[in-house]
C-alpha positions as a Markdown table, in Angstrom:
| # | Residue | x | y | z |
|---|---|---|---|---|
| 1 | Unk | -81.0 | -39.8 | 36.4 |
| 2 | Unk | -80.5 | -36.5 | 37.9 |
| 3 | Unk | -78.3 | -33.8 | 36.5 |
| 4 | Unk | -76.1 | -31.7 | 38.3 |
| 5 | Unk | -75.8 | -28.3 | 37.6 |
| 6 | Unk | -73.7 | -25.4 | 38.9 |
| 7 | Unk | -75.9 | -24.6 | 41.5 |
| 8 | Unk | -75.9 | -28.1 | 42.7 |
| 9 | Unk | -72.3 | -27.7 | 44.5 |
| 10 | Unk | -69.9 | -27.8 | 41.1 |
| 11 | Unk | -67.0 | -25.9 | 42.4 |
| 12 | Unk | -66.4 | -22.5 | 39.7 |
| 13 | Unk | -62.8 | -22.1 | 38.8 |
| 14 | Unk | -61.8 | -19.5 | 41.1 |
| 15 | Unk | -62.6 | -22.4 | 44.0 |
| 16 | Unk | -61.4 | -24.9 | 42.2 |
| 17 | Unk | -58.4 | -23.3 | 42.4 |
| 18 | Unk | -58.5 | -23.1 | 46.0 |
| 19 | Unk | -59.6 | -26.2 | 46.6 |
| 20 | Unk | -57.0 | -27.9 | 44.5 |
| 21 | Unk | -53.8 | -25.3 | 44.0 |
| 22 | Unk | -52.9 | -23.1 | 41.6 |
| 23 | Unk | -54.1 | -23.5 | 38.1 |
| 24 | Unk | -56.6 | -25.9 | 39.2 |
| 25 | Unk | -53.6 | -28.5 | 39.6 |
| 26 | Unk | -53.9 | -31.2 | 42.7 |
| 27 | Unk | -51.3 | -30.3 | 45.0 |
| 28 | Unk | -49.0 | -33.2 | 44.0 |
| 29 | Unk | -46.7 | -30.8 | 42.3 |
| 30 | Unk | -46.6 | -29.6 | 38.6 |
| 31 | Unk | -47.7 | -31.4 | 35.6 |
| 32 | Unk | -45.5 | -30.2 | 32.8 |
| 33 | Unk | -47.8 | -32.0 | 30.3 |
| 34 | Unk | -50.5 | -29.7 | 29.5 |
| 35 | Unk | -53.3 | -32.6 | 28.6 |
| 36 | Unk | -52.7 | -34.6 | 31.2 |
| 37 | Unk | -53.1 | -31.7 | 33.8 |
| 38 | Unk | -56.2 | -31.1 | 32.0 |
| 39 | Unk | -57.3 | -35.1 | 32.7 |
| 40 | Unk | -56.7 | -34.9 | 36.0 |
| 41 | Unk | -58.1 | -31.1 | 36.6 |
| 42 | Unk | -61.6 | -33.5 | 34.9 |
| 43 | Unk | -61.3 | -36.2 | 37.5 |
| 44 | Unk | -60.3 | -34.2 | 40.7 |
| 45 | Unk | -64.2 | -32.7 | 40.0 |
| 46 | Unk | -65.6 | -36.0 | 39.0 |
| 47 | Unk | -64.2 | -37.4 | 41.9 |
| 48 | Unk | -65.8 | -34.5 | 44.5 |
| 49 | Unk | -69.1 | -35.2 | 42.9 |
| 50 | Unk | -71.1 | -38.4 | 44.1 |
| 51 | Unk | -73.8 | -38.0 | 41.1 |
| 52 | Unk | -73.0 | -37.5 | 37.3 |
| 53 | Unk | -71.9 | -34.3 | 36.5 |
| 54 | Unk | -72.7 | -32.8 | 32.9 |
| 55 | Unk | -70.5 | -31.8 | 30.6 |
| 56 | Unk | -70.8 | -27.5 | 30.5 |
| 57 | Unk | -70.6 | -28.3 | 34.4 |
| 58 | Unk | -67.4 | -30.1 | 34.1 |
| 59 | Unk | -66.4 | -27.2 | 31.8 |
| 60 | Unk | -67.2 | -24.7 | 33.6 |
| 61 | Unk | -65.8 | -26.0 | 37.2 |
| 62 | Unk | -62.1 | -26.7 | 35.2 |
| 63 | Unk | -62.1 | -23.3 | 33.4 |
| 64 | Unk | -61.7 | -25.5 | 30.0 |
| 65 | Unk | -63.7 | -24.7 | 26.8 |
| 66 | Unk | -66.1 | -27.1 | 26.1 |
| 67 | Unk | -65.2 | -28.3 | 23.0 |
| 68 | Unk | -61.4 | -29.0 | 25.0 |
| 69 | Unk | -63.5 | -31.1 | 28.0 |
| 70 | Unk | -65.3 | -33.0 | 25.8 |
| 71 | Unk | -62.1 | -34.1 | 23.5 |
| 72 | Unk | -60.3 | -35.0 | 27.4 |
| 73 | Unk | -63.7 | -36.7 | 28.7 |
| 74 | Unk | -64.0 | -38.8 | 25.1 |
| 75 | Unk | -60.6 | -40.4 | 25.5 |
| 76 | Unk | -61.0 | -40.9 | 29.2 |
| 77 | Unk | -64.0 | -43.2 | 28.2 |
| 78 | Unk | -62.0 | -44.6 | 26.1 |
| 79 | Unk | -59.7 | -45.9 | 28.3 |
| 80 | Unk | -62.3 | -46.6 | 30.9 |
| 81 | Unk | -61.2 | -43.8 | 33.5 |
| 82 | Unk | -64.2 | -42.1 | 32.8 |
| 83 | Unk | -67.9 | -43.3 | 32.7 |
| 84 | Unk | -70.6 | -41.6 | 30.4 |
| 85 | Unk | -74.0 | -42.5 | 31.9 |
| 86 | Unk | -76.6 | -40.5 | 29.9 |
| 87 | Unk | -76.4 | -38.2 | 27.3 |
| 88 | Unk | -74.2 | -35.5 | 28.8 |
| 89 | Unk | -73.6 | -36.9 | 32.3 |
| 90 | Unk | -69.9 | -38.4 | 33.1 |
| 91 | Unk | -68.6 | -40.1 | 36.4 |
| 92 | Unk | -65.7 | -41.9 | 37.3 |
| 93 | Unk | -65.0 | -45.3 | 35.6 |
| 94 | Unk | -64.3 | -48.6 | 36.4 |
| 95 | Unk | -60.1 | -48.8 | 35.8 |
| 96 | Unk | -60.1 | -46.0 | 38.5 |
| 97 | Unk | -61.3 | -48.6 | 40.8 |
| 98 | Unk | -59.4 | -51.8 | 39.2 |
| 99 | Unk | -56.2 | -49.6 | 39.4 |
| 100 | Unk | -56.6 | -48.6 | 43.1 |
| 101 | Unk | -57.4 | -52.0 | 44.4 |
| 102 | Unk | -54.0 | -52.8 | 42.5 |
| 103 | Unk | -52.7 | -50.2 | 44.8 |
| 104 | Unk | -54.7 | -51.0 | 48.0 |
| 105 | Unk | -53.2 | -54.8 | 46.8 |
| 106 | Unk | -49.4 | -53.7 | 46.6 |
| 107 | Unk | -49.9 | -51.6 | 49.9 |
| 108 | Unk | -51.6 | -54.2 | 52.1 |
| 109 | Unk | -49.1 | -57.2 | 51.2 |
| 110 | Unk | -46.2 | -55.0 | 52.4 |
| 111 | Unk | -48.0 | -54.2 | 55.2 |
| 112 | Unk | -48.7 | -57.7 | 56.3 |
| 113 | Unk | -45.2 | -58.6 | 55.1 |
| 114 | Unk | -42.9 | -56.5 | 57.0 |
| 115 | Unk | -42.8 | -57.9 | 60.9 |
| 116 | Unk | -42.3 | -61.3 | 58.9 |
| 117 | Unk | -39.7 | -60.5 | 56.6 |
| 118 | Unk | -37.6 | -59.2 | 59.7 |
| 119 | Unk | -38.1 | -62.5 | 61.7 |
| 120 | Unk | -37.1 | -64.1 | 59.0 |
| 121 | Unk | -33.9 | -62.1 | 58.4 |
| 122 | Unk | -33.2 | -62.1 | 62.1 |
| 123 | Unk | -33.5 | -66.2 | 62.0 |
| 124 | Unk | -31.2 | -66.2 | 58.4 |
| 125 | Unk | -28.8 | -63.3 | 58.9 |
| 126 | Unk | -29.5 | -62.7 | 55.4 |
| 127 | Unk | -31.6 | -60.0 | 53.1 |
| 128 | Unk | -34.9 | -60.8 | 52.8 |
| 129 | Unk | -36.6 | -59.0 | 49.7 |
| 130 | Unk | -40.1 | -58.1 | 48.7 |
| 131 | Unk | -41.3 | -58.0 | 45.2 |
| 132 | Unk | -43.9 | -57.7 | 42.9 |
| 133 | Unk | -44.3 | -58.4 | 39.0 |
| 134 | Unk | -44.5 | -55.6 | 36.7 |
| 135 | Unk | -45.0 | -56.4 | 33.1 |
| 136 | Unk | -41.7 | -58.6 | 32.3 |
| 137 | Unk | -39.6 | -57.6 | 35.2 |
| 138 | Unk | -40.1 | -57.5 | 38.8 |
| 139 | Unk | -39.9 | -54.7 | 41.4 |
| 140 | Unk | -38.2 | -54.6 | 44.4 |
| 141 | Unk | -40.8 | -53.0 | 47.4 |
| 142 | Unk | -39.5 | -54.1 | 50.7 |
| 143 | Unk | -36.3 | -55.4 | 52.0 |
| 144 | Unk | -34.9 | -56.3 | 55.4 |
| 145 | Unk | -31.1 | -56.7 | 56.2 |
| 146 | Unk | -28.3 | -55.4 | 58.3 |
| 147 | Unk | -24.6 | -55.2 | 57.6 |
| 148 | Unk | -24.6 | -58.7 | 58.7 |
| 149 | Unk | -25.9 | -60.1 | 55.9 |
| 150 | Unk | -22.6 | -60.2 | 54.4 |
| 151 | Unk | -23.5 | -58.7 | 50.9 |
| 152 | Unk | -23.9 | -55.5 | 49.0 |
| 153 | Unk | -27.5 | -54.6 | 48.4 |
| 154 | Unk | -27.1 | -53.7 | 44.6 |
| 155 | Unk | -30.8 | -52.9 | 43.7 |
| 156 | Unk | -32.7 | -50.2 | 45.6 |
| 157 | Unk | -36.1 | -50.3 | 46.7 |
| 158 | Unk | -37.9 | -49.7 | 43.4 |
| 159 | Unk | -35.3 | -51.3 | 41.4 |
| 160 | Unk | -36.3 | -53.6 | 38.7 |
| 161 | Unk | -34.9 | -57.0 | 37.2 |
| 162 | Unk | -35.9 | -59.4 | 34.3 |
| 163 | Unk | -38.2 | -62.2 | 35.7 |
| 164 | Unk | -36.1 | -65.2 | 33.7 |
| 165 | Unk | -32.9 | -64.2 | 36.2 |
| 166 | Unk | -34.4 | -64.0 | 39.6 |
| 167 | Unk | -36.5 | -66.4 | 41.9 |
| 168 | Unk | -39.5 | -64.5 | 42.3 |
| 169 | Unk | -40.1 | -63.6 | 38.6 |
| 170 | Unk | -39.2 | -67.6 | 38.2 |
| 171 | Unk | -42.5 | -67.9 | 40.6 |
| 172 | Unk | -44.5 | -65.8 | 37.7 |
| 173 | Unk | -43.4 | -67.7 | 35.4 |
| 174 | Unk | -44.0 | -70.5 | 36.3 |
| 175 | Unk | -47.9 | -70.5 | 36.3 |
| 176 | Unk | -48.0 | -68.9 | 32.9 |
| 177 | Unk | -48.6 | -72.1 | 30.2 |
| 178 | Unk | -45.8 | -72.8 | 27.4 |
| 179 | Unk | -47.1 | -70.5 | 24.6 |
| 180 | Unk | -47.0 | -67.8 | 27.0 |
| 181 | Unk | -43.2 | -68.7 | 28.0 |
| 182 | Unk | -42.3 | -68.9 | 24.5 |
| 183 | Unk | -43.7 | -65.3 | 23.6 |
| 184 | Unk | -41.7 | -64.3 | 26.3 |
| 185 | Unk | -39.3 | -65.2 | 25.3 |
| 186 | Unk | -38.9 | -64.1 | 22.2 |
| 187 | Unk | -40.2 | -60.4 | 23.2 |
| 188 | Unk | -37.7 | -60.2 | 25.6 |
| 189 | Unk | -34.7 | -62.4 | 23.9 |
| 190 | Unk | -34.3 | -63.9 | 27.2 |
| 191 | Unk | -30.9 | -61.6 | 27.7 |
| 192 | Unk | -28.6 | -62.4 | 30.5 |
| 193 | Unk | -26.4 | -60.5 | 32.9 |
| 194 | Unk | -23.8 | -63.5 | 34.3 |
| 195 | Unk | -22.4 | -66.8 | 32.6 |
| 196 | Unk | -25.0 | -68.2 | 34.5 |
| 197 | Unk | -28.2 | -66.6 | 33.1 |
| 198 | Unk | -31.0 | -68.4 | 32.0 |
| 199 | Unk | -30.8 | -67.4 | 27.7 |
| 200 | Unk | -32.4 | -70.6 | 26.4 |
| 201 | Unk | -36.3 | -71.3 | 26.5 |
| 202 | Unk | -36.1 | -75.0 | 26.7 |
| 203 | Unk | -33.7 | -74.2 | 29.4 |
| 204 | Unk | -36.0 | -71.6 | 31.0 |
| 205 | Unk | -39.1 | -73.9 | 30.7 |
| 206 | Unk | -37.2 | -77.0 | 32.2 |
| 207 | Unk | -36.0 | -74.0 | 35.5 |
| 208 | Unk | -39.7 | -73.6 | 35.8 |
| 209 | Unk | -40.9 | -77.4 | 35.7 |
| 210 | Unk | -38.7 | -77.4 | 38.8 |
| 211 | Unk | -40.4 | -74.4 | 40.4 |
| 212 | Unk | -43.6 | -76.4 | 40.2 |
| 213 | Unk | -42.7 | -79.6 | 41.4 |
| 214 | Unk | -41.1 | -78.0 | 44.4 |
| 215 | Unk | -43.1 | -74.6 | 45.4 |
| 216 | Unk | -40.6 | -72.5 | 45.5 |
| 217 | Unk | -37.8 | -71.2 | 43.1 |
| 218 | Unk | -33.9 | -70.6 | 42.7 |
| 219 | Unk | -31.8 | -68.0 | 41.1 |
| 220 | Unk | -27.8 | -69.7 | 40.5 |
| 221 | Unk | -26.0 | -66.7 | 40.3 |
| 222 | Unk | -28.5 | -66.0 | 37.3 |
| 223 | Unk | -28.5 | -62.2 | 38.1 |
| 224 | Unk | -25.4 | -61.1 | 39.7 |
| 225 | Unk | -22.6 | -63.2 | 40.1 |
| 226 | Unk | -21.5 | -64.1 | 43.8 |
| 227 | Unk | -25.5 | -63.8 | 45.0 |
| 228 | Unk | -28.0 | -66.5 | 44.9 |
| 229 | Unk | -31.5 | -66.1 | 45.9 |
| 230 | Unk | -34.3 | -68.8 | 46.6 |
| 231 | Unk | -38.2 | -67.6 | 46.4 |
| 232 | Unk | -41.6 | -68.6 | 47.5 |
| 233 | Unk | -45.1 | -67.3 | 46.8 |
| 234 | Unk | -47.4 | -65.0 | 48.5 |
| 235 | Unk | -50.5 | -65.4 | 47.8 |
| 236 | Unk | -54.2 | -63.5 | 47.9 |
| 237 | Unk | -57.6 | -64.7 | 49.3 |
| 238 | Unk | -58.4 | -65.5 | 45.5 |
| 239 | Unk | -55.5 | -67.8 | 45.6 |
| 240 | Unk | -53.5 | -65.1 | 43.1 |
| 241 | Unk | -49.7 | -64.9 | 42.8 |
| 242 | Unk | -49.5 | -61.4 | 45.1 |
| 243 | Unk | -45.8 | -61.1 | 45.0 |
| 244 | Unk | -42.2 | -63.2 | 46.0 |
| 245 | Unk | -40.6 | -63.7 | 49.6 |
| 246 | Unk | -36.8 | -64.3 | 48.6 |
| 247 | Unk | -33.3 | -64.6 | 50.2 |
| 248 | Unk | -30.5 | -63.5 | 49.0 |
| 249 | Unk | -27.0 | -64.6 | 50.3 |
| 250 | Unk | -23.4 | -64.4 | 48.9 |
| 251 | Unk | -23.1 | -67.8 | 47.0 |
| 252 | Unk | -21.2 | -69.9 | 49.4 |
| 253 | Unk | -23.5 | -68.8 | 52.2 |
| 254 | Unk | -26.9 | -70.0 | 51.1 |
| 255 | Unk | -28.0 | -73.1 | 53.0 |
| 256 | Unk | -30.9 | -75.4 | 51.7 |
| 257 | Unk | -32.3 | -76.0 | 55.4 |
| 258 | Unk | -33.2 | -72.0 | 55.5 |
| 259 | Unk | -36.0 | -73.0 | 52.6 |
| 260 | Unk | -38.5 | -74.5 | 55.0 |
| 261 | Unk | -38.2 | -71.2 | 57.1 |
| 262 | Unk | -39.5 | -69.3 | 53.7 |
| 263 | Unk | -41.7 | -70.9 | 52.6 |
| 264 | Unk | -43.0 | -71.4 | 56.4 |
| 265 | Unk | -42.6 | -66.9 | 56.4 |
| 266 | Unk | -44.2 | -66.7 | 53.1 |
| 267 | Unk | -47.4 | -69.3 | 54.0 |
| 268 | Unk | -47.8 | -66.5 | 57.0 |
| 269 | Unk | -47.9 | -63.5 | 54.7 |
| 270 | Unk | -50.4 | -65.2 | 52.8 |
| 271 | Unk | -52.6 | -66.1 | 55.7 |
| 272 | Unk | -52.3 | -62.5 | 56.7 |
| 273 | Unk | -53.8 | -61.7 | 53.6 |
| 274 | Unk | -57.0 | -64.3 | 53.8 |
| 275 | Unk | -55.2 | -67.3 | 52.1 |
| 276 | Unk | -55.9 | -70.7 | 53.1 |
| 277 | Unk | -53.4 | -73.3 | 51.8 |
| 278 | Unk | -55.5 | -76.4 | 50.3 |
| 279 | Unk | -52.7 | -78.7 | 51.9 |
């Protein structure tokens, strides 16, 4: 395998600089962390640099002592971010590119999702929400409502909520097997927020039984008292859990005959996406 050498295109500091802002820094504003602008100082070069680069190159082109690069480069193998190839020689690694189709994931189902999501609300009058899973909560990304919709919208795009209170993280939860529920449980103490809330695992894993039989999911007032919410899956071309189409309407207002129109808005997200429904 070749190796690169100064001469070979590795930018020196002074362009580096240049090329990326002040300090070396990517122009995405300052990193107060001095190690982690180091790290990414590393992977801005790896990442102009379409063969292995070697590790006095690396040095050199970040301004770092060598002894510095290698500690940064040794830890970003560690993790993955960082490939070293021969003896030396470092590229990116593989979690860069299973963390950016994560990304190119998150951005394309919003994408496809938000002319749908607006029919929908137009056909409802209600809020339609967007969310994905994030560890044990999930995250609101996309929402569509108007002053119509008769309700407050509490949580901001980016807010987060415990999956055992609302529909979508129900939809998670529901293709995980028992042990996993149960060590969900107790990591989380299945905590509640309304009289309503879901705090008991047998409870919780009876909820999900439901969510299974049926295809799509419910939150009773689980979360906030006054709203209810009803969920349904979109899905990948892999056939993976992507994220949760939901309505939310003040209590009195939600109306069983508007869960055909979901799931019917959430089967065309999903097709968007290169699903095909085995029904």
């Amino acid at each position: 395998m070749a190796r690169v050498s100064l001469n070979a295109s590795i930018a020196s500091p002074d362009s580096y600089s240049q090329n990326f802002g002040l300090n070396g820094a990517p122009d995405h504003g300052p990193i107060t962390i001095q190690v982690l602008d180091r790290a990414m100082r590393i992977l801005d070069v790896l990442a102009c640099q379409q063969d292995p680069v070697a590790l006095k190159d690396l040095a050199g082109a970040t301004g770092l002592h060598a002894s510095t690069t290698h500690r940064i480069l040794s830890d970003l193998v560690a993790g993955r971010y960082v490939e070293r190839v021969d003896s030396g020689l470092y590229r990116l690694g593989m979690r860069l590119l299973e963390l950016g189709s994560l990304v190119k994931g998150r951005l394309n189902v919003r994408t496809a999702a938000i002319g749908p999501m607006r029919e929908l609300h137009k056909q409802t009058g209600q809020t339609v929400n967007l969310s994905l899973r994030q560890g044990d909560e999930i995250v609101y990304i996309e929402r569509s409502w108007s002053e119509r919709s008769g309700m407050q919208v509490v949580r901001a795009i980016g807010g987060r909520a415990p999956l055992h209170l609302t529909s979508t993280g129900k939809l998670f939860l529901s293709e995980a097997d028992p042990r996993y529920i149960r060590t969900y449980a107790m990591r989380t103490g299945l905590a509640g927020t309304t009289r309503n809330s879901i705090t008991q695992v047998d409870q919780l894993e009876r909820e999900l039984a439901l969510v299974r039989r049926h295809g799509y999911s419910r939150d009773n007032e689980e979360l906030e008292l006054g709203v209810r919410c009803i969920a349904a899956g979109v899905y990948d071309d892999t056939g993976t859990l992507l994220a949760g189409l939901s309505l939310s309407a003040p209590a009195e207002r939600m109306r069983d005959d508007w869960i055909p129109i979901l799931l019917g808005t959430a089967s065309q997200i999903s097709e968007a996406l290169g699903y095909e429904s085995k029904q």
